[in-house]
C-alpha positions in Angstrom: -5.7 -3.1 -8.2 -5.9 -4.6 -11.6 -5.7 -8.3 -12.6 -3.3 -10.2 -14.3 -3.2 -11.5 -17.9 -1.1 -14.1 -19.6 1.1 -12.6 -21.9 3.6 -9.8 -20.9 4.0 -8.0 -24.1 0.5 -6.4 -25.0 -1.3 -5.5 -28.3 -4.3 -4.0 -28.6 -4.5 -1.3 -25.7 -6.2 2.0 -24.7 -4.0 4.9 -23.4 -5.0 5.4 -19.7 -3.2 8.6 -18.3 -2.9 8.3 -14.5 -1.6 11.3 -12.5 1.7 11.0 -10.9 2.8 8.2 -13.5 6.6 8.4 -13.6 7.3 9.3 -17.7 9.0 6.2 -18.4 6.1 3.9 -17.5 2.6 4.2 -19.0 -0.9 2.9 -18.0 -3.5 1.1 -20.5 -6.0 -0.8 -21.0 -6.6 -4.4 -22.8 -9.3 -6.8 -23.4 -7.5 -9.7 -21.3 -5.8 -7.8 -18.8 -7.9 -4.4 -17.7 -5.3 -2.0 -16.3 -2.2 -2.4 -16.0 1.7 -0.8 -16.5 4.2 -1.3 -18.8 8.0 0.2 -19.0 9.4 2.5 -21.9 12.8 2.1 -21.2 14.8 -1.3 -20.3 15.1 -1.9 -16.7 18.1 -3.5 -15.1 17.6 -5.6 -12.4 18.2 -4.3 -9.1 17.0 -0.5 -10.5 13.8 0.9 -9.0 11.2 0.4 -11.4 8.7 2.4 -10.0 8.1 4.5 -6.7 5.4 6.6 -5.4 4.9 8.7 -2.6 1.6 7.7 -1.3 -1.8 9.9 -1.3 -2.3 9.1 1.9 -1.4 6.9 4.5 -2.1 5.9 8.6 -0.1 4.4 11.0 -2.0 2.2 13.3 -2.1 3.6 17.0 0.0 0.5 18.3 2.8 1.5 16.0 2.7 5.3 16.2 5.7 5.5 18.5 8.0 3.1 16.7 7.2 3.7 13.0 7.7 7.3 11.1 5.5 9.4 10.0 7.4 10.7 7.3 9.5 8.0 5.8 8.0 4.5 7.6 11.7 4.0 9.5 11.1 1.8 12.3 13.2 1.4 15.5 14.8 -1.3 16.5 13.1 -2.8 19.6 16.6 -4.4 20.8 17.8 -0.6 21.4 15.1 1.7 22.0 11.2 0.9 22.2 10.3 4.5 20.5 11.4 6.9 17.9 13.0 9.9 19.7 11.3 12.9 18.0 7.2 13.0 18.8 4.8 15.0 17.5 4.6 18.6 19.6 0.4 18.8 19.4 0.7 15.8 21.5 -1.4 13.1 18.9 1.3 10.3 19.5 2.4 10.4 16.2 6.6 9.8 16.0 9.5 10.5 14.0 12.9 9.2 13.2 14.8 12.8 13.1 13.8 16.1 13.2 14.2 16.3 9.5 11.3 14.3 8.9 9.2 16.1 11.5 9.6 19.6 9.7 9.0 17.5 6.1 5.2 16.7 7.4 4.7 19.7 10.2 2.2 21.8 7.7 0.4 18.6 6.6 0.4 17.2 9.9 -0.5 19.8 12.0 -3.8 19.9 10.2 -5.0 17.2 11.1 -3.5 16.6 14.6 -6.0 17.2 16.8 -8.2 15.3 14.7 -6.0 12.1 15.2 -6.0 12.8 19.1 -9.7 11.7 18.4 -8.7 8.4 17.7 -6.5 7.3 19.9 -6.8 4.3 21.8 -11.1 4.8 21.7 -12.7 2.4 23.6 -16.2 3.0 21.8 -14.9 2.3 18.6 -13.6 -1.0 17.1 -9.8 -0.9 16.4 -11.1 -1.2 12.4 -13.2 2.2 12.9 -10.3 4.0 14.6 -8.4 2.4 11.8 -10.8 3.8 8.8 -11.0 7.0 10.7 -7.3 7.9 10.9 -7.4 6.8 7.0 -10.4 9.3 6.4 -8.2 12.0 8.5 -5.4 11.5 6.4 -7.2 11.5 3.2 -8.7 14.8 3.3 -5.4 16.5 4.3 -4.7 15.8 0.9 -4.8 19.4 -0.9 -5.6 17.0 -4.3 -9.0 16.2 -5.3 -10.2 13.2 -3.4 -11.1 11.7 -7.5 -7.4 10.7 -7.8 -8.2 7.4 -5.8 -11.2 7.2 -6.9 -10.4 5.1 -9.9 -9.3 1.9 -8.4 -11.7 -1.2 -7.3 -13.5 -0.9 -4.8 -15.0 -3.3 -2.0 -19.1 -2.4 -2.9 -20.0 -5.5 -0.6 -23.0 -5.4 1.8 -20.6 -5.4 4.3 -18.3 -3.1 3.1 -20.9 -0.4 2.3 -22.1 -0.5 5.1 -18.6 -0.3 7.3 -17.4 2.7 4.8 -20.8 4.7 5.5 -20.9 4.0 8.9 -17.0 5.4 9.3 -17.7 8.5 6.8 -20.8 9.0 9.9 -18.3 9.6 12.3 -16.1 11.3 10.5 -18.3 14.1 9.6 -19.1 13.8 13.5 -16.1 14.1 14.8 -15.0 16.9 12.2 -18.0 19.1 13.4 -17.2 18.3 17.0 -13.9 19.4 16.8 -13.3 22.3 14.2 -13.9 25.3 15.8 -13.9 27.3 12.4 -15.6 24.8 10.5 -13.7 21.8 7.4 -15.5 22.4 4.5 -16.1 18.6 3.9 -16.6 16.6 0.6 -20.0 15.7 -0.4 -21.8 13.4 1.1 -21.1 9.6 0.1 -17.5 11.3 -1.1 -15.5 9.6 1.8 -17.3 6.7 2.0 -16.6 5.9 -1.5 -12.6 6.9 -0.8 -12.2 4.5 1.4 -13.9 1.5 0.0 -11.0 1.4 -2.0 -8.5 0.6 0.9 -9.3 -3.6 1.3 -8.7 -3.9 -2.1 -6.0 -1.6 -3.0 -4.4 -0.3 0.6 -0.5 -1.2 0.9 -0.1 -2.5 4.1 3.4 -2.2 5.6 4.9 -4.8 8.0 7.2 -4.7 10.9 10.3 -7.4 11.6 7.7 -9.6 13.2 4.7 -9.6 10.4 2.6 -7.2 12.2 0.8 -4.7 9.9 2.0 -1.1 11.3 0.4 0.8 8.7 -2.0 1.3 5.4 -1.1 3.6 2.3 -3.0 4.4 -0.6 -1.3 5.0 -3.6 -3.5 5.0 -6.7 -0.9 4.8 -9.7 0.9 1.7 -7.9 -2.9 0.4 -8.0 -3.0 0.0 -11.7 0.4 -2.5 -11.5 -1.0 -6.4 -11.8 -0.7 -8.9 -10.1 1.4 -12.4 -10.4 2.7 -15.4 -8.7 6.2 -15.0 -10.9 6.7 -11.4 -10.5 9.5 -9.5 -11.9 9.6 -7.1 -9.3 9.6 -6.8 -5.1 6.9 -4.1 -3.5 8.9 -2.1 -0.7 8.8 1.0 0.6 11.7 3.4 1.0 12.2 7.3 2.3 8.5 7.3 2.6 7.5 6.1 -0.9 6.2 2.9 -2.2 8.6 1.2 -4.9 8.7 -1.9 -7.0 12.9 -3.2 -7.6 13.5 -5.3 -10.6 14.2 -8.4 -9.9 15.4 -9.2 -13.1 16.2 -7.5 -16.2 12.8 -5.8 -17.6 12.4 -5.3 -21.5 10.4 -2.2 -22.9 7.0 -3.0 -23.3 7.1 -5.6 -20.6 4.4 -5.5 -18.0 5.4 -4.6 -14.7 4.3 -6.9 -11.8 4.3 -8.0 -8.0 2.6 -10.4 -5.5 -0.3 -9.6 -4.0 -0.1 -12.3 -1.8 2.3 -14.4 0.4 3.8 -17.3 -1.6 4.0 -19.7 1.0 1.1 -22.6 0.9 -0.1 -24.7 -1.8 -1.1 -23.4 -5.2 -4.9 -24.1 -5.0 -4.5 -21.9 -1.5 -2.6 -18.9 -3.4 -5.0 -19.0 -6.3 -8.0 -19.1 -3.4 -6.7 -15.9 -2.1 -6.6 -14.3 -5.0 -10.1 -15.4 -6.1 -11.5 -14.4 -2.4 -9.8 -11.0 -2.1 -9.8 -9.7 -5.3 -12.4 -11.7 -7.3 -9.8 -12.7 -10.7 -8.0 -16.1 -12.0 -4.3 -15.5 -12.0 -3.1 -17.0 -14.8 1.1 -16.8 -14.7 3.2 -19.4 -15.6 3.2 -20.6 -11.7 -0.7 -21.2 -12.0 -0.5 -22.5 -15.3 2.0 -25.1 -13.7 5.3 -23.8 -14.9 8.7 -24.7 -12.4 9.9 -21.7 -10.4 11.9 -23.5 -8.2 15.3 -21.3 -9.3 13.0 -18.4 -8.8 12.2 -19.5 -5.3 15.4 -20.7 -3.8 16.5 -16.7 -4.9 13.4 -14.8 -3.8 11.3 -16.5 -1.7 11.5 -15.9 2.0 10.7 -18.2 4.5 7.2 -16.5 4.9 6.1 -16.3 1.4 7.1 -12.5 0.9 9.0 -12.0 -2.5 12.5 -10.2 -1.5 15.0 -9.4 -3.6 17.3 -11.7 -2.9 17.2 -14.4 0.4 19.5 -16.7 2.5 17.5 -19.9 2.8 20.3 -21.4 5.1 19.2 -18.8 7.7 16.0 -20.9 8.4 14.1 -17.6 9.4 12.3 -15.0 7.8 14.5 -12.0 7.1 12.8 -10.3 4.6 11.7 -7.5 7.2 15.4 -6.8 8.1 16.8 -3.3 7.6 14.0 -2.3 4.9 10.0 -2.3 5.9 8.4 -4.5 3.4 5.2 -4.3 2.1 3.1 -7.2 1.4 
């Protein structure tokens, strides 16, 4: 992900092309703001600004039965604790109808019994069977692993050394298990691909807050962050979008939160600093009032929605829609 800047009309850019960039957006480059997205057309609010099918994605074992594998629809735990239609190799993984279980079956079936690997392994940390299943569903991808390859990456002691350890075992369990042989990536290649996910991974949530899955989707990775965002990150028939939340000009930037809203501004502005190592600098940083802004689109747990009934006294941005955050 890129950081944010201060103005939202920009001057003096380089052209970035980015593949899978919708034609009315485009990607570039400035001195204050790095990367980042702008529209070509006026957006009204409400449209969907932007929407991506991600390159790759995992659901977390805990939620395999109760979130899609094609389109991220969840069941409703009131009515039935699992989706009816389940993977036939037998790998846990669920769907919401059959349709969406013929729309993944040549991609899925794949990597299948690679994901059986992973399921529920004691010897492994939840994390590793975490960055495995991401590693499984990355090279299913028939695109060059490069396409994510362009987007910040956690080069921490820590995280190089948690990206190479999990590339380890991948290689491991691929050899272990293909009876014909993967022709794998060169070495470091995975390792690299996935120390992109802490700092660029979309993780969606369930109605209780609970992270049920991580996608990687490297043109929404160039959209900037701010605290006064004009648009809400959700996902939708398998793809995640940004909805206006307001009227968008041509040539304005395009933007969400990162973060959760709730807390103090010297906590948001610490999350930001921590996790992705910039200043925001929006008009909520530099002090601005947003109250209008929050009373409309703040939920009760910091997520920006769309719109929000604050008379509910709940959070109910998870309702209906899975929301990313």
């Amino acid at each position: 992900m890129a950081p944010n800047h201060e103005e939202n009309i920009l001057d003096t850019t380089i052209e970035i092309h980015i593949p899978n960039l919708p034609p009315h957006l485009r990607c570039h480059s400035t001195p204050l703001s790095g990367r980042t997205v702008t529209t070509r057309v006026p957006l009204g609010k409400g449209t969907t600004a932007f929407a991506e099918i991600p390159f790759a994605h995992s659901i977390h074992y805990s939620a395999r039965k109760s979130t899609c594998d094609t389109c991220f629809a969840q069941c409703n735990a009131d009515y039935s604790p699992q989706l009816e239609f389940e993977c036939e190799g037998g790998c846990g993984v669920h769907y919401c109808t059959e349709s969406c279980r013929d729309q993944s079956f040549e991609r899925h079936m794949s990597i299948c019994h690679l994901i059986q690997q992973t399921n529920g392994k004691t010897n492994n940390s939840r994390l590793m069977n975490e960055s495995l299943a991401l590693l499984i569903a990355l090279s299913s991808n028939t695109r060059p692993l490069k396409q994510v390859m362009d987007m910040m990456t956690d080069d921490t002691k820590k995280g190089c050394r948690d990206t190479a350890r999990a590339e380890s075992k991948f290689r491991a369990l691929v050899h272990n298990v293909e009876k014909e042989g993967k022709v794998l990536e060169q070495p470091g290649t995975y390792a690299a691909a996935l120390s992109i996910k802490n700092l660029n991974g979309i993780g969606l949530y369930n109605a209780y807050g609970e992270e049920v899955s991580v996608a990687i989707c490297p043109a929404f990775a160039m959209v900037n962050h701010s605290c006064l965002p004009n648009c809400q990150q959700i996902t939708h028939d398998g793809s995640c979008q940004l909805r206006a939340l307001r009227d968008i000009a041509i040539g304005e930037e395009l933007s969400y939160s990162y973060i959760s809203l709730e807390g103090t501004k010297i906590e948001q502005k610490k999350a930001i600093v921590d996790n992705w190592k910039f200043t925001c600098r929006c008009y909520r940083c530099n002090g601005g009032d947003c109250r209008e802004f929050d009373d409309e689109h703040i939920c009760y747990c910091g997520a920006v929605c769309y719109e929000v009934d604050r008379t509910a006294g709940v959070c109910v941005c998870n309702s209906g829609v899975v929301n990313c955050r």
